[in-house]
LOGUVEX-123220 format. One line per 5 residues: for each residue x, y, z of N, C-alpha, C, O. Coordinates in Angstrom, 2 decimals. Layout:
<recs>
X:Y:Z:X:Y:Z:X:Y:Z:X:Y:Z  ...
</recs>
This chain:
<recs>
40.59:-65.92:29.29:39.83:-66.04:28.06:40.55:-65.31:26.93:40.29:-65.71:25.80  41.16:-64.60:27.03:41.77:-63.43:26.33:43.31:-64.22:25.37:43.73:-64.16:24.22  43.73:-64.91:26.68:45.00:-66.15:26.44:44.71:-66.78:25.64:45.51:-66.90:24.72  43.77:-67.31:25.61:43.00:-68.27:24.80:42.48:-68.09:23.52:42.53:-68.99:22.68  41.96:-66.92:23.29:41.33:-66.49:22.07:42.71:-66.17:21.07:42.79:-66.41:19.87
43.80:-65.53:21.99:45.23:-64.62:21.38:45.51:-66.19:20.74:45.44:-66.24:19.51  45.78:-67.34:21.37:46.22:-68.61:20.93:45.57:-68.48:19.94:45.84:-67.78:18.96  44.55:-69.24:20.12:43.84:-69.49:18.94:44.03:-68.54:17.71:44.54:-69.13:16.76  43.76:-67.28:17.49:44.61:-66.85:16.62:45.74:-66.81:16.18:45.98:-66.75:14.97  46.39:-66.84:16.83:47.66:-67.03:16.33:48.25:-68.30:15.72:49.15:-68.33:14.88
47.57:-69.39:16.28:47.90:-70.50:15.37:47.16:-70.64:14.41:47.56:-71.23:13.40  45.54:-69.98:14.52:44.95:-69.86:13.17:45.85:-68.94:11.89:46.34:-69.51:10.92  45.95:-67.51:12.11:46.76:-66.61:11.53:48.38:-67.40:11.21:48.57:-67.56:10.01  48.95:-67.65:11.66:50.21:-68.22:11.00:50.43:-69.43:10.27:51.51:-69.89:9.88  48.75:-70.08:10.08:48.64:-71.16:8.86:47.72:-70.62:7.45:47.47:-71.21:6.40
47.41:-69.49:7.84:46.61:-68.97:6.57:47.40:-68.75:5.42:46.76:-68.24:4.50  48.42:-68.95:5.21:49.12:-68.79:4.18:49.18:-69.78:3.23:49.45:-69.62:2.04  48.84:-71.09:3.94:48.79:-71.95:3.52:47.24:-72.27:3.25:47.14:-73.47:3.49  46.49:-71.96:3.02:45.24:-72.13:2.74:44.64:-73.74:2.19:43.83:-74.53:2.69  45.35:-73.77:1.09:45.53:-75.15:-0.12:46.03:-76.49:0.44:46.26:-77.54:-0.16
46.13:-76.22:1.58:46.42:-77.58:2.26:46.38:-77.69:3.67:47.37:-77.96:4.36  45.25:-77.47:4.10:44.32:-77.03:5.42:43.55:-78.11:5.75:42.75:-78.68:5.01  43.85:-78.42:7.10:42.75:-79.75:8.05:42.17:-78.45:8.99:42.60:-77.32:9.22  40.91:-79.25:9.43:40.26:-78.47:10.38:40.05:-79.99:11.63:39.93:-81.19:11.40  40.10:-79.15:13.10:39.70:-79.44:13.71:38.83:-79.01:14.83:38.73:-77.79:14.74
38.19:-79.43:15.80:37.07:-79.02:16.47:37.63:-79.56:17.55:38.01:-80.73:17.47  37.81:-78.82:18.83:38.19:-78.68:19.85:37.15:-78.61:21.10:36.63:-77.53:21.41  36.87:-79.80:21.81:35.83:-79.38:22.66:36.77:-78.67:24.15:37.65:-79.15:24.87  36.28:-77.73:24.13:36.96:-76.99:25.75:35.64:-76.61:26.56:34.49:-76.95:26.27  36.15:-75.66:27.87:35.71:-75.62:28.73:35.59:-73.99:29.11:36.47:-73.13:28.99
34.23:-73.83:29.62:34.36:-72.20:29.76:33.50:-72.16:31.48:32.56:-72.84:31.88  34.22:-71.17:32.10:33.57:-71.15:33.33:33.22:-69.80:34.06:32.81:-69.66:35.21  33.55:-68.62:32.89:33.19:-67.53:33.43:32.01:-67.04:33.07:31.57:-67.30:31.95  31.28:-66.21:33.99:29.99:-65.54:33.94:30.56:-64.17:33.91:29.63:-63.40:34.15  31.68:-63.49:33.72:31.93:-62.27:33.59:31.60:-62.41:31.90:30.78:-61.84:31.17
32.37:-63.17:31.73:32.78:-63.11:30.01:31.69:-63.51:29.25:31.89:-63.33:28.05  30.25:-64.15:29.61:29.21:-64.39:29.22:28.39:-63.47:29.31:27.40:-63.66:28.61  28.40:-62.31:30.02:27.73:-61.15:30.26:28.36:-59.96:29.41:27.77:-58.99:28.91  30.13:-60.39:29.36:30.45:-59.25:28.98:30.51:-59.08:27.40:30.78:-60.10:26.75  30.22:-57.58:26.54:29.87:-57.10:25.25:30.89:-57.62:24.81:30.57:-58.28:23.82
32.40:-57.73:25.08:33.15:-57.48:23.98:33.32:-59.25:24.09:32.85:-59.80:23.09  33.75:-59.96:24.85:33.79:-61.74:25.75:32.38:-62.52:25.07:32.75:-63.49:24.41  31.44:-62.42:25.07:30.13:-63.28:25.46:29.55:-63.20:24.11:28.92:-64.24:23.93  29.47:-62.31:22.93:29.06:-62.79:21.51:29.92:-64.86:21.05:29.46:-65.95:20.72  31.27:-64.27:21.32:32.43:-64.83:21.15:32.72:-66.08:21.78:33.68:-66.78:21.47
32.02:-66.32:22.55:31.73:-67.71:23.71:31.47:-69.05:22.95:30.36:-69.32:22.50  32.35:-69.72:22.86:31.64:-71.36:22.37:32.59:-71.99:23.35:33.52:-71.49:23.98  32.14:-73.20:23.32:32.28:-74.53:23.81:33.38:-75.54:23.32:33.85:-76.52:23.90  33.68:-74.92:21.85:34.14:-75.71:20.86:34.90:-74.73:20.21:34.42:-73.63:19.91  36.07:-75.07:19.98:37.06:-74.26:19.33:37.68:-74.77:18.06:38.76:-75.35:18.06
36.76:-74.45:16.67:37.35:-74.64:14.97:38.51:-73.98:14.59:38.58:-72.77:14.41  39.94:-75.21:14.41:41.07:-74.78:13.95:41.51:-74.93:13.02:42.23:-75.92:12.94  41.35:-74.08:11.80:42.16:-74.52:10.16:43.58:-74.50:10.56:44.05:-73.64:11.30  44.35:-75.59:9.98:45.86:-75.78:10.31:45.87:-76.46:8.98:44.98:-76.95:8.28  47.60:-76.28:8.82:48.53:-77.03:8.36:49.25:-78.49:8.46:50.42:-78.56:8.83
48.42:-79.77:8.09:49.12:-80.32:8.91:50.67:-80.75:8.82:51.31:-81.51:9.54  51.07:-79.99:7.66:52.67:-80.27:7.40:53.74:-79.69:8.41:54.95:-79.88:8.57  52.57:-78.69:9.15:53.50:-77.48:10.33:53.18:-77.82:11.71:54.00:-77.90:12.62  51.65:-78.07:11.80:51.45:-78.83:13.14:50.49:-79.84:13.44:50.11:-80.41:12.42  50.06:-80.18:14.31:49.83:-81.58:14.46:48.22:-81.22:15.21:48.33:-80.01:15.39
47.21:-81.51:15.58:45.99:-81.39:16.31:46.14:-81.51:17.94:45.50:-80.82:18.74  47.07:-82.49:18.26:47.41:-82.12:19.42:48.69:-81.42:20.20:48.99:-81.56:21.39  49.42:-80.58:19.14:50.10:-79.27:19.81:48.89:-78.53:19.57:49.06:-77.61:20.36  48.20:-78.40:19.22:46.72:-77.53:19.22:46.44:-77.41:19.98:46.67:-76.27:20.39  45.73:-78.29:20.91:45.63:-78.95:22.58:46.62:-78.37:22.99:46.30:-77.29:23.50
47.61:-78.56:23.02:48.23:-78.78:24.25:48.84:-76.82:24.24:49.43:-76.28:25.18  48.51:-76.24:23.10:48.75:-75.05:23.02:47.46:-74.50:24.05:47.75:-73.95:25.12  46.03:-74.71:23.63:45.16:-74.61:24.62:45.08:-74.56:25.97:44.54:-73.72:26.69  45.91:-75.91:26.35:46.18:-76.10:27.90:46.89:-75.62:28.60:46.68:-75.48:29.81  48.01:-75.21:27.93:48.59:-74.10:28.36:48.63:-72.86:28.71:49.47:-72.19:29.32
47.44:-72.59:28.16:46.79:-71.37:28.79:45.62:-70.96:29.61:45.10:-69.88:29.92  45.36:-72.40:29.88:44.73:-73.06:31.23:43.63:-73.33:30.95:42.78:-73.03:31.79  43.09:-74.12:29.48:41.87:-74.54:29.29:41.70:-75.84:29.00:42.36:-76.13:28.00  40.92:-77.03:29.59:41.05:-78.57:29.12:40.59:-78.18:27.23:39.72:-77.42:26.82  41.73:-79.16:26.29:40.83:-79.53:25.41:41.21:-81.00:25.22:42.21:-81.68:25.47
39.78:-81.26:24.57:39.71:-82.34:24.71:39.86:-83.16:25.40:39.27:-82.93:26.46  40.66:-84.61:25.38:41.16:-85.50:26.52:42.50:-84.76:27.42:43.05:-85.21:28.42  42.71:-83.83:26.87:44.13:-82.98:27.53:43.87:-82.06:28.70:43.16:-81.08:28.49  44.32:-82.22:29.79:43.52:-81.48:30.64:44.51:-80.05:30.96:45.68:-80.05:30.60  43.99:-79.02:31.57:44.86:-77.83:31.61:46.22:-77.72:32.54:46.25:-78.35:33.61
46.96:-77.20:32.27:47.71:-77.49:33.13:47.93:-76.45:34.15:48.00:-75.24:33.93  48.04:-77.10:35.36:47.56:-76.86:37.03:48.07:-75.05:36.96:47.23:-74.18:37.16  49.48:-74.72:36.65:49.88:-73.60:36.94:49.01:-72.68:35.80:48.36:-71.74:36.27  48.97:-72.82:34.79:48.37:-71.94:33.59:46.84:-71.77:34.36:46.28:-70.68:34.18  46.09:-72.86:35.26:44.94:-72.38:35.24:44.90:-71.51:36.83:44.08:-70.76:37.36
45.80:-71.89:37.08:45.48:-70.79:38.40:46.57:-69.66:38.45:47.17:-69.17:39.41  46.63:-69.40:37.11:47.05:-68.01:36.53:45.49:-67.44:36.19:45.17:-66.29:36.48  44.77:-68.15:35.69:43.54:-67.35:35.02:43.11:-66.56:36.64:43.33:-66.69:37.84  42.22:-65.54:35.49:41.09:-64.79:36.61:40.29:-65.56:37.38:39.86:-66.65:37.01  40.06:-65.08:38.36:39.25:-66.18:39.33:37.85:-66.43:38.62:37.43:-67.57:38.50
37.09:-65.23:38.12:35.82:-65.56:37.12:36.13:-66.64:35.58:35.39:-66.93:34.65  37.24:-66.93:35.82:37.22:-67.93:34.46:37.44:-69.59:35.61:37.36:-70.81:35.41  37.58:-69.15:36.21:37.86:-70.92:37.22:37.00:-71.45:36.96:36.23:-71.12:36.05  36.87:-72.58:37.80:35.71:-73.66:38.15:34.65:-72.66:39.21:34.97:-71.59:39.73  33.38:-73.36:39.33:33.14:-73.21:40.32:32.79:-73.98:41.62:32.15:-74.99:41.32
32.89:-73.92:42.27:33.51:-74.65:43.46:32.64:-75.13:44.29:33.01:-75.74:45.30
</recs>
């Protein structure tokens, strides 16, 4: 979850400069931990859906994705990829 959030900032944060010529997109992903839904600093912070102001002169909506999946979360039609997700904590997996 932590992978995920760092992404997401970081591709948020390195298009803010560009403010004046900003697309947003909405990212449906996937969340499967009950640590991070319980936990204070994890579980305010919890959505379903991940809002990305970008650039689209710098990147595209689906390196967005596929930045996501890489750190082992489906977005959208992009699904995670196998090694990134069984890097995560076992409380962020599926459950089984």
């Amino acid at each position: 979850m932590k992978k995920m959030i760092f992404t997401v900032f970081v591709l948020s944060a390195s298009m803010l400069s560009v403010m004046a010529q900003t697309e947003t997109v909405v990212i449906k992903t996937n969340l499967f931990c009950d640590h991070c839904l319980r936990c204070e600093s994890c579980g305010p912070r919890i959505e379903m859906t991940v809002t990305v102001r970008f650039n689209p002169e710098k990147i595209q909506p689906d390196a967005i994705r596929q930045a996501l999946a890489s750190q082992g979360f489906d977005a959208d039609e992009i699904k995670a990829i196998p090694q990134a997700y069984n890097n995560l904590d076992a409380c962020c997996k599926k459950k089984e």
